[in-house]
Backbone bond lengths (Angstrom), bond angles and torsions (degrees), N, CA, C in turn:
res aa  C-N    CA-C-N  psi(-1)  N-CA   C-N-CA  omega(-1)  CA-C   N-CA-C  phi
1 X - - - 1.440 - - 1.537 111.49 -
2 X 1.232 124.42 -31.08 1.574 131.71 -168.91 1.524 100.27 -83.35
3 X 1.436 105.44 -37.38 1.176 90.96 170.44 1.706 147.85 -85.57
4 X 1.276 81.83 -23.20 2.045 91.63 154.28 1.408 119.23 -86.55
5 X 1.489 110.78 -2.39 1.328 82.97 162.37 1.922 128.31 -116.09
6 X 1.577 90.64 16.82 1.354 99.53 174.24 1.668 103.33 -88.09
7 X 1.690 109.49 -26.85 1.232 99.60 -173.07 1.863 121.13 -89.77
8 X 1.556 93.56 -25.35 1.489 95.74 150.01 1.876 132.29 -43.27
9 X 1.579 98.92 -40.48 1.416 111.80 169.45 1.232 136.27 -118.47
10 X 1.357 95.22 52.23 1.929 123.50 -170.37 1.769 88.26 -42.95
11 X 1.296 119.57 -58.27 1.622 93.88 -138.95 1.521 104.78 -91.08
12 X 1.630 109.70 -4.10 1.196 95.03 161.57 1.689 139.10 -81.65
13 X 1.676 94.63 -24.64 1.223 128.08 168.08 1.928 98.70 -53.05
14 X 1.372 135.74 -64.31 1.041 133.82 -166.34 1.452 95.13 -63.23
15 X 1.540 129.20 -64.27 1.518 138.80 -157.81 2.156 85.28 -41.94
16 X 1.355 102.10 -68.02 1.947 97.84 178.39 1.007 130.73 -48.71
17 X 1.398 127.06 -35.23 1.451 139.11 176.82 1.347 98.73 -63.96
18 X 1.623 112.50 -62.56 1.712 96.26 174.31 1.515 141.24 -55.47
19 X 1.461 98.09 -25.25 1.418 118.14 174.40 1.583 120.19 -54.80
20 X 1.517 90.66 -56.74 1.720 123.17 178.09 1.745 96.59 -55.34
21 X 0.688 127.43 -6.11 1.529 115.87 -142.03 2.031 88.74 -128.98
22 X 1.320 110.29 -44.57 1.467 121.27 -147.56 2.173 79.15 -95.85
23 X 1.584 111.23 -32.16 1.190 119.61 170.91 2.054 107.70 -44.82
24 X 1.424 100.78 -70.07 1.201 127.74 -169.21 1.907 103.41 -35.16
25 X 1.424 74.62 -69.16 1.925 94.76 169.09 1.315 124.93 -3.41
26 X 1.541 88.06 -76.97 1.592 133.33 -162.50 1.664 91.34 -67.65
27 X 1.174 117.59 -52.70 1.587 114.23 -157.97 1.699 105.59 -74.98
28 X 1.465 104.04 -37.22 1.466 103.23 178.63 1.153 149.15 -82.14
29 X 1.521 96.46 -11.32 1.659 132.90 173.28 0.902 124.82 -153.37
30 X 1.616 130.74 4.95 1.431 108.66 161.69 1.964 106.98 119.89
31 X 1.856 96.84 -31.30 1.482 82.26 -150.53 1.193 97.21 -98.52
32 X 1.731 98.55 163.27 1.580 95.89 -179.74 1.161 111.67 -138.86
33 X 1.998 114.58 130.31 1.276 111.03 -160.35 1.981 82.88 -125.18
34 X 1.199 125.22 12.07 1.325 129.52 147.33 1.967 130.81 -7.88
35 X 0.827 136.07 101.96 1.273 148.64 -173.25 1.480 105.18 -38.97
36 X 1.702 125.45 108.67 1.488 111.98 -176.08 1.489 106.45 -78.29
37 X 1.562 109.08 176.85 1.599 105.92 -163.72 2.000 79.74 -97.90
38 X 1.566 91.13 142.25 1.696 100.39 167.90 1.100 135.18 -83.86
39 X 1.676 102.04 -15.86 1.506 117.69 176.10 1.611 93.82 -64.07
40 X 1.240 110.93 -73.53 1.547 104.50 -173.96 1.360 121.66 -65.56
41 X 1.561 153.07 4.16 1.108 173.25 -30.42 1.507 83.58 138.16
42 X 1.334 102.52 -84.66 1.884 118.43 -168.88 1.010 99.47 -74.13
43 X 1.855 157.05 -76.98 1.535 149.47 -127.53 1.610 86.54 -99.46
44 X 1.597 128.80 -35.29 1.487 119.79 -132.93 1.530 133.19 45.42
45 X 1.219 109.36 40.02 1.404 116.97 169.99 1.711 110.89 -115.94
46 X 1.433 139.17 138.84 1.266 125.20 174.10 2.127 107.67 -77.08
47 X 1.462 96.02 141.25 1.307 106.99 -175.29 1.575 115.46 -98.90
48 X 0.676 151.83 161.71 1.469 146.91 -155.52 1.503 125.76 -72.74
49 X 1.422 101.02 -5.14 1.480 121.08 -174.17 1.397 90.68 -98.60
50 X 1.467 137.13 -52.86 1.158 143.91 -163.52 1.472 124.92 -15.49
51 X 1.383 128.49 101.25 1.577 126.85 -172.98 1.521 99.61 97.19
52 X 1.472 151.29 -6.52 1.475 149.64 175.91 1.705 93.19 -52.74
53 X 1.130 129.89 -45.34 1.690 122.32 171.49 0.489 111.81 -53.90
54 X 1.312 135.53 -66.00 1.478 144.82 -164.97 1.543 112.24 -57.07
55 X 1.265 112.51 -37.38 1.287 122.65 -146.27 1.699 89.46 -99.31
56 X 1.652 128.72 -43.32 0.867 139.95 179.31 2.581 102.59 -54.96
57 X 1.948 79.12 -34.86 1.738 70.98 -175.81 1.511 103.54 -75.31
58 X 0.925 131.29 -46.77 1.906 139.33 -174.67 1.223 94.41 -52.09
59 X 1.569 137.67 -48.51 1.464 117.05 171.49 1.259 125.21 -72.77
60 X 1.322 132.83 -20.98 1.433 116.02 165.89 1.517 110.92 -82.78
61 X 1.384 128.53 2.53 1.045 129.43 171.05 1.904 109.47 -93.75
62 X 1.434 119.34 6.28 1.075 132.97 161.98 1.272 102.34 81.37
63 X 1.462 133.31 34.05 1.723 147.68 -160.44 1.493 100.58 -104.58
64 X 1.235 111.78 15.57 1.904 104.93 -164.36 1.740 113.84 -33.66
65 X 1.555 116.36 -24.43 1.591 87.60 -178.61 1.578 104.78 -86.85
66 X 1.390 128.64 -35.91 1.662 145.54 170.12 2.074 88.43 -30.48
67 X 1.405 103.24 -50.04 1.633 100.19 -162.28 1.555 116.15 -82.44
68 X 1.432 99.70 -8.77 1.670 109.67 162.68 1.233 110.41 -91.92
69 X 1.161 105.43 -28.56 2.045 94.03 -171.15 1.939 98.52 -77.74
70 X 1.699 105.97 -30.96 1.817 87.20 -162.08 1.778 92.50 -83.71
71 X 1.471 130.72 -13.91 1.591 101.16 159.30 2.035 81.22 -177.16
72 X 1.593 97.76 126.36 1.451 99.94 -170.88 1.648 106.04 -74.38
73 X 1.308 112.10 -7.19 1.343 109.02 -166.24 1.960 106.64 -80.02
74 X 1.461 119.99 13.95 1.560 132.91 175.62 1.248 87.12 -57.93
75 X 2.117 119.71 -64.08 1.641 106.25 -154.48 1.343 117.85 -66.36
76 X 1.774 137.87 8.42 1.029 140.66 164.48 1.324 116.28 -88.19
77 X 1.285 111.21 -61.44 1.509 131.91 -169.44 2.050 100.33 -75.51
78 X 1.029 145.72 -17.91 1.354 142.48 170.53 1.620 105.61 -97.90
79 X 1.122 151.01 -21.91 1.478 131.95 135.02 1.384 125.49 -66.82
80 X 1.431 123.33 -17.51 1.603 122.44 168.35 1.395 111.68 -82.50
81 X 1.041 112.89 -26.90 1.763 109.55 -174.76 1.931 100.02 -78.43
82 X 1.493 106.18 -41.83 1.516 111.07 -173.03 1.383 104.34 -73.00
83 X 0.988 136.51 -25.74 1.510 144.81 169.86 1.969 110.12 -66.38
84 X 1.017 121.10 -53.21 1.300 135.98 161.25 1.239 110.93 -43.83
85 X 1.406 116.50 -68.75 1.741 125.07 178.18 1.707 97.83 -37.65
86 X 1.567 102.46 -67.50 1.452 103.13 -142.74 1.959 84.58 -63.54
87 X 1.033 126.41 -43.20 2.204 117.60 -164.15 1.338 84.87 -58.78
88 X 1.590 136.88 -43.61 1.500 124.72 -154.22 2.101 105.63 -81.12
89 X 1.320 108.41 -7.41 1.737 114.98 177.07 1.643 94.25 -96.10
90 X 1.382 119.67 -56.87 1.588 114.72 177.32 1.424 128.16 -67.65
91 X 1.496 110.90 -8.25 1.378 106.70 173.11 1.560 96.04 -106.56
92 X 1.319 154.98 -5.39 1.276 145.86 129.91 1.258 122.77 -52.84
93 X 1.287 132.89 -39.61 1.526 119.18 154.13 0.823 119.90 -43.55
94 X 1.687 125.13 -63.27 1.572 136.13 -166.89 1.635 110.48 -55.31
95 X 1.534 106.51 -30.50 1.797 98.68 166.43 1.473 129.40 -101.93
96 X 1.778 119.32 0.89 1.180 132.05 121.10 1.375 129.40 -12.83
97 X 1.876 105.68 -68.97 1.152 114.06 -176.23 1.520 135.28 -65.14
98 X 1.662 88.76 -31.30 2.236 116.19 177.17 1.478 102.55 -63.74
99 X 1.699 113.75 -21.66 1.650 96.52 -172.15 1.499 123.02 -84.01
C-alpha cells in the first residue's frame, strides 16, 4: 500500500524528499540549498508566504518563537497542511480497501 501510494504521488513525494533533505542540510551545517520565493526573486517585495520554510524549519527544530518572528502565519498553515496530508493517506487507503 505505501508503495502505490507514494508512487501515485511522485511529485509530491519528491517536492518532501527534497524538503526533508534541504531541511536536514540547513539544521546540520548551516547550508541552504532551500527553494527561493519568486514572488520576491522577480518584484523584490516579500509576499505573504515569505519565510513559511523557514519558519516551518525553526519549528520542527522546536524554535516556536524564531517560527513566529520569520512568518506567524506557520501556526495556521502547519496544522492545515498536516491535516490535509493525513485525509489525503486515509482517503487512499479507504479506496485501496473498495478494490
Amino acid at each position: 500500500m505505501v508503495k502505490s501510494y507514494l508512487k501515485s504521488r511522485w511529485p509530491f513525494v519528491l517536492l518532501i524528499a527534497y524538503s526533508l533533505f534541504a531541511f536536514g542540510l540547513y539544521a546540520w551545517n548551516g547550508t541552504d540549498i532551500m527553494i527561493p520565493c519568486l514572488w520576491t526573486t522577480f518584484t523584490g517585495v516579500n509576499c505573504p508566504g515569505c519565510g513559511l520554510t523557514r519558519a516551518l524549519l525553526l519549528l520542527s527544530l522546536l524554535d516556536f518563537q524564531g517560527a513566529w518572528n520569520m512568518n506567524p502565519m506557520i501556526y495556521i498553515v502547519a496544522p492545515t497542511m498536516s491535516y490535509y496530508m493525513v485525509k489525503d493517506v486515509l482517503s487512499f487507503r479507504q479506496r485501496i480497501k473498495q478494490k
